[in-house]
N, C-alpha and C positions, 0 to 999 in steps of 0.2 A: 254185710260186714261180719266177718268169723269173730268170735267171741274174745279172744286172744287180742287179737285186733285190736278190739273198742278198748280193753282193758289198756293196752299201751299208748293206745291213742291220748285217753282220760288221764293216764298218769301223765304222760307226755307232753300234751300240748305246748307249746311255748308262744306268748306273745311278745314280741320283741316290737320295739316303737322306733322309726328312723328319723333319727330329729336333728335338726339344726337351724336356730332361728336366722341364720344369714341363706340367702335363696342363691341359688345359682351355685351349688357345690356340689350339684351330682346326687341330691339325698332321692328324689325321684326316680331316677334313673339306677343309680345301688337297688331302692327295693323292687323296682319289676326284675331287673336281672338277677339276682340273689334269690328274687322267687322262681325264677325259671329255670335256676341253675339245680333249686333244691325239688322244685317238681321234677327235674330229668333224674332225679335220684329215687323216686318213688317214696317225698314226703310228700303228702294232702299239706298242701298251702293257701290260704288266704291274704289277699291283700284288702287291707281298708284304705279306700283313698280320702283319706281326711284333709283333704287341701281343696279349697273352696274354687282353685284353679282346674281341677281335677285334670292335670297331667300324668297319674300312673291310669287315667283311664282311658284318655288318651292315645297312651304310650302302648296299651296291651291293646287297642284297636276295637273300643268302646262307643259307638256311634254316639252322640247324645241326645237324639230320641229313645234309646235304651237305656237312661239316666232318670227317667220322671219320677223312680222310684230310689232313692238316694241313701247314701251315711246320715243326712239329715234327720231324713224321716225315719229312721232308727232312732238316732242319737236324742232327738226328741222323744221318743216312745208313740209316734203316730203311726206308726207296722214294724212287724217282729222283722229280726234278721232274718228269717229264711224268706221272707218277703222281695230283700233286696238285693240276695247272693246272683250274681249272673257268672255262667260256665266263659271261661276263655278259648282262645284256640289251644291255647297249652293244655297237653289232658293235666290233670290234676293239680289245674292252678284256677283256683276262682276270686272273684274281685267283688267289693263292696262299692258302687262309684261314687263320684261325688257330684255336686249339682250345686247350682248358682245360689238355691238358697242357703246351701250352708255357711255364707258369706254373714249373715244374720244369726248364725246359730250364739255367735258371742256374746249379743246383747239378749236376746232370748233366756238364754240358761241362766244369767246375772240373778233371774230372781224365783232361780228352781231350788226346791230342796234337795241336799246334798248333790247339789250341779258336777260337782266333781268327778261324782260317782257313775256320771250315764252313760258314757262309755261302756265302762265295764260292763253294767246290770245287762245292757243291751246285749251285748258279746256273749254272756256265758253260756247259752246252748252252744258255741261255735265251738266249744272244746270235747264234744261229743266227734266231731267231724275234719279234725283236721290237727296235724302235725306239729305245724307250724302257725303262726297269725301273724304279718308285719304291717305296721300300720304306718302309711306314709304320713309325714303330721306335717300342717303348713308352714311356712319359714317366718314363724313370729312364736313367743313364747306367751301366748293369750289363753283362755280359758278351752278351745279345742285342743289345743298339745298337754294341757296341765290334764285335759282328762281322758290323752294316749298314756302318758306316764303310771296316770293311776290305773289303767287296766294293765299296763305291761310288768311283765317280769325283770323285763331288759331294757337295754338302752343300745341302738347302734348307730354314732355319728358320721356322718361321713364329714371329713374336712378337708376344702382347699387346700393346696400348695400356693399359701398367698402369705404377704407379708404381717397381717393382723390373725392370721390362724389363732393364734394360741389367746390373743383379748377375747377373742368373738368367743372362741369356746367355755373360758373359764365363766358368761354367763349362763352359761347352758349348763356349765357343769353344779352350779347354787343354785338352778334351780331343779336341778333333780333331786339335790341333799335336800332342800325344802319340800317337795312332795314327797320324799321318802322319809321325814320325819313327820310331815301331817297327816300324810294319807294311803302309804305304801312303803312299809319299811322294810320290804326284801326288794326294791327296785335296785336296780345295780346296773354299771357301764358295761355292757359283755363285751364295746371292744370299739375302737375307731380307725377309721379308715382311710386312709391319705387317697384322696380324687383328685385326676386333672393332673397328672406328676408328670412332668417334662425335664428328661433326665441331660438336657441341651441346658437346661435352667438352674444355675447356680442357686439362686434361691428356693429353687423346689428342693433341692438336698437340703438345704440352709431348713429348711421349715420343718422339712422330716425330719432332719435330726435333734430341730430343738423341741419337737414333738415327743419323741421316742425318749429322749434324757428325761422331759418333766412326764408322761405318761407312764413312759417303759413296755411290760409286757402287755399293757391294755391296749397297744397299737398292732393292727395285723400285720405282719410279714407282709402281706399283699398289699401292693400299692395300684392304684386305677389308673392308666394314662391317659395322656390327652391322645382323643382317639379318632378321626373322620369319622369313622362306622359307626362309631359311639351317637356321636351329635346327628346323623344320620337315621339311622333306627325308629326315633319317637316319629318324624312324619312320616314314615310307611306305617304307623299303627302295631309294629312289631319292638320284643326286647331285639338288643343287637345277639344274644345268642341265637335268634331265631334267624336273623336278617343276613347275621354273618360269623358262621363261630370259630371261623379260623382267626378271625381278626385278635390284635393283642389284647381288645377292650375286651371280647367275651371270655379267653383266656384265665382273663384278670379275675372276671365275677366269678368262672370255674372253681377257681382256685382258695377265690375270699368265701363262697359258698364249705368248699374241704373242711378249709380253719373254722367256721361258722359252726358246723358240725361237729368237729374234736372240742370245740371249746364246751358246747351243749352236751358231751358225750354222747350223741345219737348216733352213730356213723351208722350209716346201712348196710348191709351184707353187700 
């Protein structure tokens, strides 16, 4: 790596956490495509799969005997990160997996000192080597997503077009003001993202809009639709940009990747 390089890399890194404690809204599937969308742009991207379901591992085509070495066993301090970095098919996209035990990591850390924090400590060589970091965080706001928050910079939600959107969020949104007043006070929302938008669906306008009035500009332009190729994609072990990019879903990540980037000011030559 040219000298230039490391230096923007280290200034640059960005770790952003994809969270949302309601499951089934596309936060898995947002961050493998978002990462593949931003690897085809020539950033070094990192995915942590912090969901004990280990579905962005999955998703990128992750056998799970290529797992025995886990986000766990980071996240506890029992082997360094570069221990458990595995290469994807995507060039410049690599994965942290995740594995059955980190189903346990919650009661475990209960009686670690500063538990909060092990995420992060574990993470920071990773900012020698990579652009980006998105951390898939599991669909519950328990002690592994409180310590996605604490290592990110960012926050990026992805949300349903469903009738309770904006309840389900506004828990997620107290408890990012509580970890960025205890434990991380430059955490910030960099942006949310309407999934699953069926524009046949009077209540998907109905939800974006009452989304965008109380959000505003923190909601992207880009919305995700409901997509066959989309739903698709995770059992072939590929993102749908890989599986299908003409489709409207990969389109979509294309596009939310763009804004992702303007928002970061990184855009690449």
């Amino acid at each position: 790596m040219d000298d230039n390089r490391a230096i923007r890399r280290s200034q640059w890194t960005r770790t952003i956490a994809i969270a949302n404690q309601k499951g089934g809204v596309g936060k898995t599937t947002t961050a493998i495509n978002l990462a593949t969308a931003l690897a085809a742009v020539d950033q070094r991207v990192l995915i942590v799969d912090l969901d004990p379901q280990g579905n962005a591992s999955t998703g990128l085509g992750i056998p799970r005997d290529s797992r025995a070495l886990n986000s766990y066993h980071m996240l506890i301090g029992e082997v360094p990160l570069q221990d458990v970095v595995l290469e994807t098919a995507i060039p410049k996209l690599h994965l942290i997996p995740s594995g059955v035990d980190l189903s346990g990591a919650e009661i475990e850390l209960v009686g670690v000192e500063r538990r909060e924090y092990c995420l992060r400590e574990a993470m920071a060589p990773a900012s020698e080597d990579y652009d980006y970091i998105l951390i898939d965080c599991p669909p519950a706001l328990g002690l592994l997503t409180i310590n996605a928050l604490v290592a990110a910079q960012a926050v990026l939600v992805p949300l349903q077009c469903e009738f309770f959107a904006l309840e389900g969020i506004s828990h997620l949104v107290k408890t990012i003001e509580r970890v960025r007043r205890a434990f991380n006070p430059t955490l910030d929302i960099q942006g949310i993202v309407l999934t699953m938008f069926d524009r046949r669906n009077n209540l998907s306008e109905m939800v974006a809009s009452d989304v965008r009035e109380f959000f505003g500009d923190k909601v992207y332009q880009t919305v995700i639709p409901r997509n066959v190729r989309v739903s698709e994609a995770p059992s072939h072990g590929r993102p749908v940009l890989v599986y299908d990019m003409r489709c409207a879903g990969s389109q979509a990540y294309l596009h939310l990747a763009s804004e992702v980037l303007k928002r970061e000011r990184l855009v690449p030559a």
